[in-house]
mmCIF entry with sequence, helices, sheets and N, C-alpha, C, O atoms, coordinates in Angstrom:
data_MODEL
# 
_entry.id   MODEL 
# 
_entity.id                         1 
_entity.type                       polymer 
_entity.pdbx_number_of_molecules   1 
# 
_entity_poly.entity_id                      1 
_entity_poly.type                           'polypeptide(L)' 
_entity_poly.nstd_linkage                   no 
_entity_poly.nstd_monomer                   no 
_entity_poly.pdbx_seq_one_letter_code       
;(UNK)(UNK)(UNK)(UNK)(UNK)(UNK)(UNK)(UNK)(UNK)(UNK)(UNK)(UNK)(UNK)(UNK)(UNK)(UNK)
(UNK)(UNK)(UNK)(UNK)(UNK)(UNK)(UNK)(UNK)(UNK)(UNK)(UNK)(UNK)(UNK)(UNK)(UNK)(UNK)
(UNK)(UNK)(UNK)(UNK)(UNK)(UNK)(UNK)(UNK)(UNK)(UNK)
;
_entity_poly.pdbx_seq_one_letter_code_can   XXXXXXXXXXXXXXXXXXXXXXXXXXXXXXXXXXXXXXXXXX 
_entity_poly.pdbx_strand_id                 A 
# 
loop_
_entity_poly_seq.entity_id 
_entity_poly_seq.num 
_entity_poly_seq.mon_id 
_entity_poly_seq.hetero 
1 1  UNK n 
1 2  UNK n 
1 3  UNK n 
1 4  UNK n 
1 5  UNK n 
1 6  UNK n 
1 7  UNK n 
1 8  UNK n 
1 9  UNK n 
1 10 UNK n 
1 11 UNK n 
1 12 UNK n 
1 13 UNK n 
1 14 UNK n 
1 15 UNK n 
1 16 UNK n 
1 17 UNK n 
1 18 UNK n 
1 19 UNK n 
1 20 UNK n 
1 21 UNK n 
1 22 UNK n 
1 23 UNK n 
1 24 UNK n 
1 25 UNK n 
1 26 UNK n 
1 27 UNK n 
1 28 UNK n 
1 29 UNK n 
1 30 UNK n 
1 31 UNK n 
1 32 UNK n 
1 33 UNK n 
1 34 UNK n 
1 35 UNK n 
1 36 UNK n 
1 37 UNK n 
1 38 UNK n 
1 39 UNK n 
1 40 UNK n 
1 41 UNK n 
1 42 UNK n 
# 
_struct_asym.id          A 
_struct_asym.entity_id   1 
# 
loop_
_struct_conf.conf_type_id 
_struct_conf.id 
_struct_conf.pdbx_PDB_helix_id 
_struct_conf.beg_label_comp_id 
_struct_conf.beg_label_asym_id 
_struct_conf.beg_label_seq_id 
_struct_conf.pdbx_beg_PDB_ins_code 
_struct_conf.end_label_comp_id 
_struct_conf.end_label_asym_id 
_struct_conf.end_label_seq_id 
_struct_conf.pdbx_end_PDB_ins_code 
_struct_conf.beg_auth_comp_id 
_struct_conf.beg_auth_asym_id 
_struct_conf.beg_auth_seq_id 
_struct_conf.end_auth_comp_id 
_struct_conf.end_auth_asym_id 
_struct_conf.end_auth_seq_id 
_struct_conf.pdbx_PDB_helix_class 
_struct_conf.details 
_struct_conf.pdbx_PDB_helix_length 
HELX_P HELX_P1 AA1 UNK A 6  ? UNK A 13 ? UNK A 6  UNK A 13 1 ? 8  
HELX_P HELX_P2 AA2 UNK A 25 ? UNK A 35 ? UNK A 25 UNK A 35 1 ? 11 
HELX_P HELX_P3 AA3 UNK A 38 ? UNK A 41 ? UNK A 38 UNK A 41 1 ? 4  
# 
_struct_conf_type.id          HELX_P 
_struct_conf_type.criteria    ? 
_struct_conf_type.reference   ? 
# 
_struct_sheet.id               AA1 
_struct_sheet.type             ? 
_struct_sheet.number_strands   2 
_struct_sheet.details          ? 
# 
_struct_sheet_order.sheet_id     AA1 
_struct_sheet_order.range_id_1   1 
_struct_sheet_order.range_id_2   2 
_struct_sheet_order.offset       ? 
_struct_sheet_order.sense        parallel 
# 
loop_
_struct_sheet_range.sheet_id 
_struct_sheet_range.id 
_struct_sheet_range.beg_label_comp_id 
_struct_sheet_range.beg_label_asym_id 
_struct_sheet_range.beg_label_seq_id 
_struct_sheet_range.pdbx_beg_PDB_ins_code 
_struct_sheet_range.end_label_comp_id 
_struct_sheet_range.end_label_asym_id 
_struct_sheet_range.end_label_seq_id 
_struct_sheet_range.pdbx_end_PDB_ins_code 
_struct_sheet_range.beg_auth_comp_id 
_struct_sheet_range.beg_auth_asym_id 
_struct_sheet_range.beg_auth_seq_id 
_struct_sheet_range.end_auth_comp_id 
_struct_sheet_range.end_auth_asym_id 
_struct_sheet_range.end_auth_seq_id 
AA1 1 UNK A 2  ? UNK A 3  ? UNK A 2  UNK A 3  
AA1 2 UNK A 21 ? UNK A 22 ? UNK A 21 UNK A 22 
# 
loop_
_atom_site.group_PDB 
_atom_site.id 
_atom_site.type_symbol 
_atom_site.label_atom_id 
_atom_site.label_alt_id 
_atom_site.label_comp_id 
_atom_site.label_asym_id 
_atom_site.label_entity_id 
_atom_site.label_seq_id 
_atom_site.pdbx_PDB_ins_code 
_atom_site.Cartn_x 
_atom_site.Cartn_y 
_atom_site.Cartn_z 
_atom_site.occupancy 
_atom_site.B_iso_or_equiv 
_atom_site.pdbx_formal_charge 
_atom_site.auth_seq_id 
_atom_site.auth_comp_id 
_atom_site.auth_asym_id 
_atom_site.auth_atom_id 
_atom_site.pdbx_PDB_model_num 
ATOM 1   N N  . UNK A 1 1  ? -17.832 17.497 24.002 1.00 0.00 ? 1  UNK A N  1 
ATOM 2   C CA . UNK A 1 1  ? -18.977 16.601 23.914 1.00 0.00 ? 1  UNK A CA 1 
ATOM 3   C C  . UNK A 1 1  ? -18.779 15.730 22.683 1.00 0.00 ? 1  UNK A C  1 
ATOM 4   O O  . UNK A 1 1  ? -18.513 16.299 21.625 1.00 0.00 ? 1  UNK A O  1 
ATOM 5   N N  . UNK A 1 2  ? -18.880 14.453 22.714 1.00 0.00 ? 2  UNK A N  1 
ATOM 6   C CA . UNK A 1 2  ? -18.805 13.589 21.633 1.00 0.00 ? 2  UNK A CA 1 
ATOM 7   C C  . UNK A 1 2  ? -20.355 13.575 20.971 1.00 0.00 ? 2  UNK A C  1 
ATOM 8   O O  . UNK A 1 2  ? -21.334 13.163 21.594 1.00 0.00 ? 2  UNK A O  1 
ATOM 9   N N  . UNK A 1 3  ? -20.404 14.135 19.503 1.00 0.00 ? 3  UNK A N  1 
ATOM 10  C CA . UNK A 1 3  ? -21.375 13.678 18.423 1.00 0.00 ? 3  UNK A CA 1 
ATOM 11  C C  . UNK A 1 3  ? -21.152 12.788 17.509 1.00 0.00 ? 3  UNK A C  1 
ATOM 12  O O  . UNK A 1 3  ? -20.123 12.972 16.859 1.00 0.00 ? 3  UNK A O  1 
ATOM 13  N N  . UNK A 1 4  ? -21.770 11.897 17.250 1.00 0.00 ? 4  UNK A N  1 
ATOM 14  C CA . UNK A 1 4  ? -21.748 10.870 15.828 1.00 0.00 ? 4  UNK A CA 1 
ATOM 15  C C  . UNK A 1 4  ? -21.750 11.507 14.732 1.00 0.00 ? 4  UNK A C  1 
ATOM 16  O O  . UNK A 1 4  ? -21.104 10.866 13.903 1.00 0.00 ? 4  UNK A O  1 
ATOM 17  N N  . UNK A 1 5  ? -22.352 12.911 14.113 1.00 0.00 ? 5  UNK A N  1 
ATOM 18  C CA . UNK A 1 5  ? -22.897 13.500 13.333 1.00 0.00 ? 5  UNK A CA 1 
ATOM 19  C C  . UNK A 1 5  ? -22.679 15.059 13.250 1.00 0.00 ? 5  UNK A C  1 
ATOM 20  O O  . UNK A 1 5  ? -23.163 15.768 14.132 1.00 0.00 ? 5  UNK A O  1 
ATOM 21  N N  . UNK A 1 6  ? -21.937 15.626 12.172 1.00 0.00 ? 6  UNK A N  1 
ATOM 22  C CA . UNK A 1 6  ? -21.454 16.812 11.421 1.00 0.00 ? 6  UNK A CA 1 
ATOM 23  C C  . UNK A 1 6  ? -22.589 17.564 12.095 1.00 0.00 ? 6  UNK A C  1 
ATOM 24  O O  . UNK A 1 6  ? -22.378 18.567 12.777 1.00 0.00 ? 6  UNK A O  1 
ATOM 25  N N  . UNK A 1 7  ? -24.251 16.865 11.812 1.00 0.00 ? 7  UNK A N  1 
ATOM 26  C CA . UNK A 1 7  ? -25.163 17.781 12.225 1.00 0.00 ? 7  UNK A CA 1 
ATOM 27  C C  . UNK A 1 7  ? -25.642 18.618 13.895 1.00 0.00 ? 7  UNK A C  1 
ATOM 28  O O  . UNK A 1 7  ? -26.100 19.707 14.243 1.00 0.00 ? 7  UNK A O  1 
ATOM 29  N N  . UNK A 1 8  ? -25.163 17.225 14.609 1.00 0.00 ? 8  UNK A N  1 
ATOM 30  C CA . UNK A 1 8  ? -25.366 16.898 15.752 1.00 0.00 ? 8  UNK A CA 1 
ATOM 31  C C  . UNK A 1 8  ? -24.062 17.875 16.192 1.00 0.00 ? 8  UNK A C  1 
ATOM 32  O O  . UNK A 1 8  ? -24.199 18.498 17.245 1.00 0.00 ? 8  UNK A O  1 
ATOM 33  N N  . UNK A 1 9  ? -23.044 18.010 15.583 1.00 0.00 ? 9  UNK A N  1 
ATOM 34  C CA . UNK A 1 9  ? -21.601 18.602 16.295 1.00 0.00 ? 9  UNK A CA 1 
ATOM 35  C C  . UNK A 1 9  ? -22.382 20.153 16.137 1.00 0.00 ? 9  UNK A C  1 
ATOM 36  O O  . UNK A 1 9  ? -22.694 20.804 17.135 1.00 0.00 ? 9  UNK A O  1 
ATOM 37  N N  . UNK A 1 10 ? -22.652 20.650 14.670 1.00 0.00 ? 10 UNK A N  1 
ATOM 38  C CA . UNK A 1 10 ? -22.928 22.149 14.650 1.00 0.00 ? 10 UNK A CA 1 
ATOM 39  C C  . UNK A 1 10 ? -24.534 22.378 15.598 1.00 0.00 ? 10 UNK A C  1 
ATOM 40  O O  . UNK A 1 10 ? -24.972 23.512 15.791 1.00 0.00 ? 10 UNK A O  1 
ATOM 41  N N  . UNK A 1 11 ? -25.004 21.568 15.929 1.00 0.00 ? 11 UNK A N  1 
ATOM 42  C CA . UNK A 1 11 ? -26.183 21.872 16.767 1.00 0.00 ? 11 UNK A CA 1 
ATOM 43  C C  . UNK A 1 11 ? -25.369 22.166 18.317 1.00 0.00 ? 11 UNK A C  1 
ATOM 44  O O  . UNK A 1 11 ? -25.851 23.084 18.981 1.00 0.00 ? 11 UNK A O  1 
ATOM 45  N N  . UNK A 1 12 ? -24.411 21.577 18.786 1.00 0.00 ? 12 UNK A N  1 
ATOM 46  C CA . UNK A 1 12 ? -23.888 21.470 19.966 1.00 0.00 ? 12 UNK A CA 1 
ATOM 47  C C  . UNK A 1 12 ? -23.347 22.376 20.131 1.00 0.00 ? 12 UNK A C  1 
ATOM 48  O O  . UNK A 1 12 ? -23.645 23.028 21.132 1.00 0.00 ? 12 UNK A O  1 
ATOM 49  N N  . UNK A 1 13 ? -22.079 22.958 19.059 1.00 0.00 ? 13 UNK A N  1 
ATOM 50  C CA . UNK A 1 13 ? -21.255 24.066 18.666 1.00 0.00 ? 13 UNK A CA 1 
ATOM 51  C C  . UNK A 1 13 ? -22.256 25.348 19.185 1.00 0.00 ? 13 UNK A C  1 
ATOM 52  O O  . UNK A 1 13 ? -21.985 25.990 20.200 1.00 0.00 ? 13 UNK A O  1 
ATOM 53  N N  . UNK A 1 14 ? -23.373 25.606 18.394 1.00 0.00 ? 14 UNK A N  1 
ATOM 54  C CA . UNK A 1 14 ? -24.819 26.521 18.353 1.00 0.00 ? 14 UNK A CA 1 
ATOM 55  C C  . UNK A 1 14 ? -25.474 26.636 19.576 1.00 0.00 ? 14 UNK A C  1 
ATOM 56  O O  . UNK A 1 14 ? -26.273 27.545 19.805 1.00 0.00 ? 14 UNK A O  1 
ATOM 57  N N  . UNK A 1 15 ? -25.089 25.494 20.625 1.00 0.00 ? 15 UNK A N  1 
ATOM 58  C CA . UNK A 1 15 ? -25.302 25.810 21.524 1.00 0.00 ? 15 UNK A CA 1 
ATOM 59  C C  . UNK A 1 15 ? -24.457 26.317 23.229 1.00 0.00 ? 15 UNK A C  1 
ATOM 60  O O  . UNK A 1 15 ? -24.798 26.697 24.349 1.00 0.00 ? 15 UNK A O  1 
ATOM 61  N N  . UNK A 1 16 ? -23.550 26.088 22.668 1.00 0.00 ? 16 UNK A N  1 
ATOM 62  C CA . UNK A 1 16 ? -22.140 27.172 23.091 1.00 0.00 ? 16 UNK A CA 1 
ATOM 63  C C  . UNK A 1 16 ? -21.180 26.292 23.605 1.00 0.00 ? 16 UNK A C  1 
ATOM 64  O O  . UNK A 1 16 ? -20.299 26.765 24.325 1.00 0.00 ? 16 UNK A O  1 
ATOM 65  N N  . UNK A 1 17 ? -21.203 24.707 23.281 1.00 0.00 ? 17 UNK A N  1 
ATOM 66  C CA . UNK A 1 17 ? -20.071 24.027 23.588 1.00 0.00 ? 17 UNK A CA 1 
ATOM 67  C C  . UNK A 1 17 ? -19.002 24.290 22.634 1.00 0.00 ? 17 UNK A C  1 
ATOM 68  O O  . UNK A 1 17 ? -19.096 24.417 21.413 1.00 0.00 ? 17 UNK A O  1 
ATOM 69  N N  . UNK A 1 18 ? -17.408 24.384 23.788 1.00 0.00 ? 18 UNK A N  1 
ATOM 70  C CA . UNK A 1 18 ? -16.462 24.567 22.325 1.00 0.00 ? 18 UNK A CA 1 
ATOM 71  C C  . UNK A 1 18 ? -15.483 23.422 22.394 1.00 0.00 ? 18 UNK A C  1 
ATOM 72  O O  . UNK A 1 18 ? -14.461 23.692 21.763 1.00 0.00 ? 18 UNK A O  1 
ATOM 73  N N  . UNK A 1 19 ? -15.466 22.125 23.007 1.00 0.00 ? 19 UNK A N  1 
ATOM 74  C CA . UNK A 1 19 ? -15.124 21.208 22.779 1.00 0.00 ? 19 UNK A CA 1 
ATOM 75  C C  . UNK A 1 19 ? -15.823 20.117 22.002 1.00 0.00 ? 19 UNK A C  1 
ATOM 76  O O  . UNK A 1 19 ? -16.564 19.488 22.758 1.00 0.00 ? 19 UNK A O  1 
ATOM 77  N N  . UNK A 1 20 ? -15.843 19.795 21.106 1.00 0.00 ? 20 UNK A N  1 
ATOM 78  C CA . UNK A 1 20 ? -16.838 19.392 20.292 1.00 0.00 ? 20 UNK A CA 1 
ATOM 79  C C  . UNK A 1 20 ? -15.971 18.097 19.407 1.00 0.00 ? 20 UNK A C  1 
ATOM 80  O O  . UNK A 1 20 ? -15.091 18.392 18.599 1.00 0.00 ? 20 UNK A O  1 
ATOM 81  N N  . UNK A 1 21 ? -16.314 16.832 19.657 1.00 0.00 ? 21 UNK A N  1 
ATOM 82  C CA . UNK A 1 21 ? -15.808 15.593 18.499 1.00 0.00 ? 21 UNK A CA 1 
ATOM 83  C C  . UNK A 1 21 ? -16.927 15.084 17.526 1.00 0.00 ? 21 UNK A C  1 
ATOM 84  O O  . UNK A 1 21 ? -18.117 15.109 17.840 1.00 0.00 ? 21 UNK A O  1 
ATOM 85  N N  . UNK A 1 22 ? -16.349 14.508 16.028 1.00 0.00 ? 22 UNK A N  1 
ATOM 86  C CA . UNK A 1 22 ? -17.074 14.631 15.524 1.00 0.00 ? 22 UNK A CA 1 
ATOM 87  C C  . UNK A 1 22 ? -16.853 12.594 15.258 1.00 0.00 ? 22 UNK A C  1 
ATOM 88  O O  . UNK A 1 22 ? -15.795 12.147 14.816 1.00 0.00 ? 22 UNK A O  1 
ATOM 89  N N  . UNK A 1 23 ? -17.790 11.874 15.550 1.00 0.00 ? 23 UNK A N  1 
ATOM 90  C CA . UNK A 1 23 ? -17.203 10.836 15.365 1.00 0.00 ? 23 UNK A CA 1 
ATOM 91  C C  . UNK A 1 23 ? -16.827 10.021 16.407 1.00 0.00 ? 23 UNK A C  1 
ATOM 92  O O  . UNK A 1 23 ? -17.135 10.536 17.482 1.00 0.00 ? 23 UNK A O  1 
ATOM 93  N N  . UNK A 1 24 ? -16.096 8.583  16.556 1.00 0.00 ? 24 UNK A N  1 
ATOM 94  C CA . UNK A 1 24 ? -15.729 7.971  17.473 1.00 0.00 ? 24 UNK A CA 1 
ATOM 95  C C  . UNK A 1 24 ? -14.482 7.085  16.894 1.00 0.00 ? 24 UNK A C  1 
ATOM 96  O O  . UNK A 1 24 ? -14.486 6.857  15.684 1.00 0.00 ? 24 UNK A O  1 
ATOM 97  N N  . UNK A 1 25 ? -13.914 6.813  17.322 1.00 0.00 ? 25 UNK A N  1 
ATOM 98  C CA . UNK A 1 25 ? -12.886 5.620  16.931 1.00 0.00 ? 25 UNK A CA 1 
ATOM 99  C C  . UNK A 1 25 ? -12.959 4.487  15.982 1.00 0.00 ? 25 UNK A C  1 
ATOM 100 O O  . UNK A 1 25 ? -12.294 4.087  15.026 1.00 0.00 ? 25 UNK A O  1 
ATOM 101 N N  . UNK A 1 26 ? -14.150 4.087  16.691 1.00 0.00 ? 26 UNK A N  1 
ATOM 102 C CA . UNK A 1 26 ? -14.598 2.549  16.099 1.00 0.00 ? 26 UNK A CA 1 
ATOM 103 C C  . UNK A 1 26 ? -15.259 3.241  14.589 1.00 0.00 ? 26 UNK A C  1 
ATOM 104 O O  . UNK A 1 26 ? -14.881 2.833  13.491 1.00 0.00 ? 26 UNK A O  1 
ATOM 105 N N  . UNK A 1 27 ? -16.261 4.303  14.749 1.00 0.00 ? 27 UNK A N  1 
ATOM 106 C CA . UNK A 1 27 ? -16.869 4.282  13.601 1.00 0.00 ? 27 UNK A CA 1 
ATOM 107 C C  . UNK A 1 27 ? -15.604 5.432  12.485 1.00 0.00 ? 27 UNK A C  1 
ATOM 108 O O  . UNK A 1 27 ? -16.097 5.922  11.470 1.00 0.00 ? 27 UNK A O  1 
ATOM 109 N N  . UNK A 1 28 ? -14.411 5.676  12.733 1.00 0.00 ? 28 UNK A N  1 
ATOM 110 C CA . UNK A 1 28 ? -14.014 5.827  11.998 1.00 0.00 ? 28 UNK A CA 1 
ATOM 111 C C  . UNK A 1 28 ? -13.195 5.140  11.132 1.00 0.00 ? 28 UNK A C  1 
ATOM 112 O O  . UNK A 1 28 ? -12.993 5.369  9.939  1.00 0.00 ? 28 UNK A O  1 
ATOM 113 N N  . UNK A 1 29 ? -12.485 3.793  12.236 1.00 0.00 ? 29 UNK A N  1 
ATOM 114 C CA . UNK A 1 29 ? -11.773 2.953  11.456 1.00 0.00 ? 29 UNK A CA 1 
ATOM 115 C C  . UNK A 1 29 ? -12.523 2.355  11.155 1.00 0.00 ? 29 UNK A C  1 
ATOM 116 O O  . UNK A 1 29 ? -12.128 1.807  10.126 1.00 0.00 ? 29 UNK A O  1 
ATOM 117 N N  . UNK A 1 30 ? -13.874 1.911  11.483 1.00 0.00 ? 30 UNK A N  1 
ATOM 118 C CA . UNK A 1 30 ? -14.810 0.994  9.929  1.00 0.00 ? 30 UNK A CA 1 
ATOM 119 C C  . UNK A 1 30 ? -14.593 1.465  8.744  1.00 0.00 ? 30 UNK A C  1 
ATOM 120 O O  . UNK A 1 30 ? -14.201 0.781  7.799  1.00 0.00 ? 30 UNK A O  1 
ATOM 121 N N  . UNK A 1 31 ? -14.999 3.519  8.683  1.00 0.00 ? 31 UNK A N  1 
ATOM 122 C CA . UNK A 1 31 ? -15.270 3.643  7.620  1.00 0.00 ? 31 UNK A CA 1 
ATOM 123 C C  . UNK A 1 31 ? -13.596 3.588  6.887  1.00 0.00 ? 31 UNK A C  1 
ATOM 124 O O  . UNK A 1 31 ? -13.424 2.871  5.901  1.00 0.00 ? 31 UNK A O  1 
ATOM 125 N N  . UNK A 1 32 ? -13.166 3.889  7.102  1.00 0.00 ? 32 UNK A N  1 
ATOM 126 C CA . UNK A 1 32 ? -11.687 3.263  6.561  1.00 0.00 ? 32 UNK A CA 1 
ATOM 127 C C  . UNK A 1 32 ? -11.428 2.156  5.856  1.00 0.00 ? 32 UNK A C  1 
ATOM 128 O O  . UNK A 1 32 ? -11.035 2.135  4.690  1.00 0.00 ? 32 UNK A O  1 
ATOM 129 N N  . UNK A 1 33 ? -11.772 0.672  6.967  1.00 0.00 ? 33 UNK A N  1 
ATOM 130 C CA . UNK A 1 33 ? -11.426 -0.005 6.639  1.00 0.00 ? 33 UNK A CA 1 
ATOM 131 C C  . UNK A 1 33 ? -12.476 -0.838 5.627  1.00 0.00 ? 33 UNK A C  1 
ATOM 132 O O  . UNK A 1 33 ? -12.296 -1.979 5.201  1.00 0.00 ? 33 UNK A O  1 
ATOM 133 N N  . UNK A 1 34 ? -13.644 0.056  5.354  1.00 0.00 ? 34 UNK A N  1 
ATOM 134 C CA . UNK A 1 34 ? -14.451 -0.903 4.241  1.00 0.00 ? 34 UNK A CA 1 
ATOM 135 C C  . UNK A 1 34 ? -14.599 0.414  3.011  1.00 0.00 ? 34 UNK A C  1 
ATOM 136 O O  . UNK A 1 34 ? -15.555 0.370  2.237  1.00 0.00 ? 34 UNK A O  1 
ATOM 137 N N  . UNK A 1 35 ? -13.432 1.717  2.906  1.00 0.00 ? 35 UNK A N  1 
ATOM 138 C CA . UNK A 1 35 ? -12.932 2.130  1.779  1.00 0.00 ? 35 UNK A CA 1 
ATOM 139 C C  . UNK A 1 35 ? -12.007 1.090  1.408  1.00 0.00 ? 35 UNK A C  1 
ATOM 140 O O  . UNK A 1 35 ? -12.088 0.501  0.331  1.00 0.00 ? 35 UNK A O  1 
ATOM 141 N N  . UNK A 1 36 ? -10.994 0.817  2.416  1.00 0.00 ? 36 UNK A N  1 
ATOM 142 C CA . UNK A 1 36 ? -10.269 0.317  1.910  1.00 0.00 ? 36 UNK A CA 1 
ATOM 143 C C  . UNK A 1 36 ? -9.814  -0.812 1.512  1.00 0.00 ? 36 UNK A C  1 
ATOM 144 O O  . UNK A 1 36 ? -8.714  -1.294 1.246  1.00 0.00 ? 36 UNK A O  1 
ATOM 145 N N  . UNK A 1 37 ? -11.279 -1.251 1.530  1.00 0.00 ? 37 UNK A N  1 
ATOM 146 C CA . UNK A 1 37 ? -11.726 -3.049 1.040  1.00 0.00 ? 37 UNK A CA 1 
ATOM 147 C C  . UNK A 1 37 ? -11.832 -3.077 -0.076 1.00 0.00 ? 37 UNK A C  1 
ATOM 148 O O  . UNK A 1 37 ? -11.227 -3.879 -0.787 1.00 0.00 ? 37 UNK A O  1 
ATOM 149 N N  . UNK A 1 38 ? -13.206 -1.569 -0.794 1.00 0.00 ? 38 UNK A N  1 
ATOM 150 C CA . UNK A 1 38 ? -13.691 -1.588 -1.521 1.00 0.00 ? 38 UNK A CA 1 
ATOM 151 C C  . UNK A 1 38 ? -12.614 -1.195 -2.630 1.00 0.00 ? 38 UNK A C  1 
ATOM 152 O O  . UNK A 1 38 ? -12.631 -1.765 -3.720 1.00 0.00 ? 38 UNK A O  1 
ATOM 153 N N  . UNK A 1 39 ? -11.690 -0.222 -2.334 1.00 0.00 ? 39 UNK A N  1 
ATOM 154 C CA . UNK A 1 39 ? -10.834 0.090  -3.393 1.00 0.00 ? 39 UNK A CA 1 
ATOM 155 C C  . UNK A 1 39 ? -10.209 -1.302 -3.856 1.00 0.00 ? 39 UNK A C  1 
ATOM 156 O O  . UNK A 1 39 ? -10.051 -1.461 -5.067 1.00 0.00 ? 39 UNK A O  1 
ATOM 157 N N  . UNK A 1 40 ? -9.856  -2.283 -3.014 1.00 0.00 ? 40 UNK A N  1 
ATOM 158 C CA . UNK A 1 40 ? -8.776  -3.250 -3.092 1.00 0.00 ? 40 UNK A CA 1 
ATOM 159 C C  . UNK A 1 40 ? -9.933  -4.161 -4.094 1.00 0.00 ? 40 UNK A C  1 
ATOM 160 O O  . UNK A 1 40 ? -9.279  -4.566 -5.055 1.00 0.00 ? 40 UNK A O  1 
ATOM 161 N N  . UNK A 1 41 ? -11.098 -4.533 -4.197 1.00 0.00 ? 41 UNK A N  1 
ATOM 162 C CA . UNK A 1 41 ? -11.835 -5.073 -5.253 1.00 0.00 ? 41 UNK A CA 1 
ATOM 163 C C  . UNK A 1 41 ? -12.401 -4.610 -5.948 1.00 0.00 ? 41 UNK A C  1 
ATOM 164 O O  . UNK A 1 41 ? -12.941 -5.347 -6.772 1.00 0.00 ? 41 UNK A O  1 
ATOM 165 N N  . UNK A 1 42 ? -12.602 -3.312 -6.039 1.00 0.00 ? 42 UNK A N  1 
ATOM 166 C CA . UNK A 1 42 ? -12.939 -2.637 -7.504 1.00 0.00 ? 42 UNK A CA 1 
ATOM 167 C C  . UNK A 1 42 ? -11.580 -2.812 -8.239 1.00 0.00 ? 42 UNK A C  1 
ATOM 168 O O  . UNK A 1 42 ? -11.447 -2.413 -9.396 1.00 0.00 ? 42 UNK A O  1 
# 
C-alpha cells in the first residue's frame, strides 16, 4: 500500500499490511532536489 507519511505507513503496518511504501517518487525527488538547491546557496 502506498503512504505519503511515516505515520500513515506505521498505522497501515498496525493494521496487518506487510507491503508498505513510504513516499512517492515525485515527492521524493523534490525533497532532494530543493536540499540540494539549498545547500548550493547557503
Amino acid at each position: 500500500i502506498h503512504c505519503l507519511s511515516p505515520a500513515y505507513a506505521r498505522e497501515m503496518i498496525s493494521m496487518g499490511f506487510d507491503l508498505v511504501t513510504v513516499g512517492s517518487d515525485i515527492r521524493i525527488l523534490t525533497s532532494a532536489t530543493v536540499a540540494a538547491l539549498e545547500a548550493v546557496r547557503s
